[in-house]
C-alpha positions, 0 to 999 in steps of 0.5 A: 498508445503502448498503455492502453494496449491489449497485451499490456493491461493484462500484463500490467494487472498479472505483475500487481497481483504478483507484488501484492502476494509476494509482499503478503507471503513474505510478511511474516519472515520479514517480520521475523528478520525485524525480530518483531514480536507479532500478535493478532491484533499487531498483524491486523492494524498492519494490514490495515495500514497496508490497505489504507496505503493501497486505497490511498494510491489506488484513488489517487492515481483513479482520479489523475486518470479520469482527468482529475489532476488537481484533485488526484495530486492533492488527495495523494498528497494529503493521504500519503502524509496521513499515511507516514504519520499513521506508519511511524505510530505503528511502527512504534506500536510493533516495537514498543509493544 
């Protein structure tokens, strides 16, 4: 299959790192875009979310990959939703605060 192929993880891995430091590079101009007005402390909690996010899929996807379906589905399902409730009360926390 094309997936498990030798030229095609490697280029899968290369195009993940590329998103994730792009994301991470443009964080404080979009911030900026935003009109945030970010502190230390507000640029840790986001980070954290972001990480959370990350493990959250990552696990999920890790465990619909080893034959895990039911569970990998449900632990998405569950963390994602953690995840949005956790990202609406930062998003108030970096807009209120």
């Amino acid at each position: 299959m094309v997936q498990y192929s030798t030229l095609f993880r490697p280029l899968f891995w290369i195009g993940m790192g590329m998103t994730y430091a792009l994301i991470i590079a443009g964080a404080r101009v979009w911030a900026q875009d935003l009109g945030l007005n970010m502190t230390w402390w507000k640029w840790m909690l986001s980070a954290t979310w972001y990480g959370l996010v990350s493990l959250s899929v990552a696990s999920s996807f890790t465990l619909i990959g080893e034959k895990e379906p039911k569970a990998g589905t449900c632990f998405l399902g569950v963390s994602l939703a953690v995840t949005v409730v956790l990202g609406v009360g930062l998003w108030l926390v970096l807009t209120l605060v």
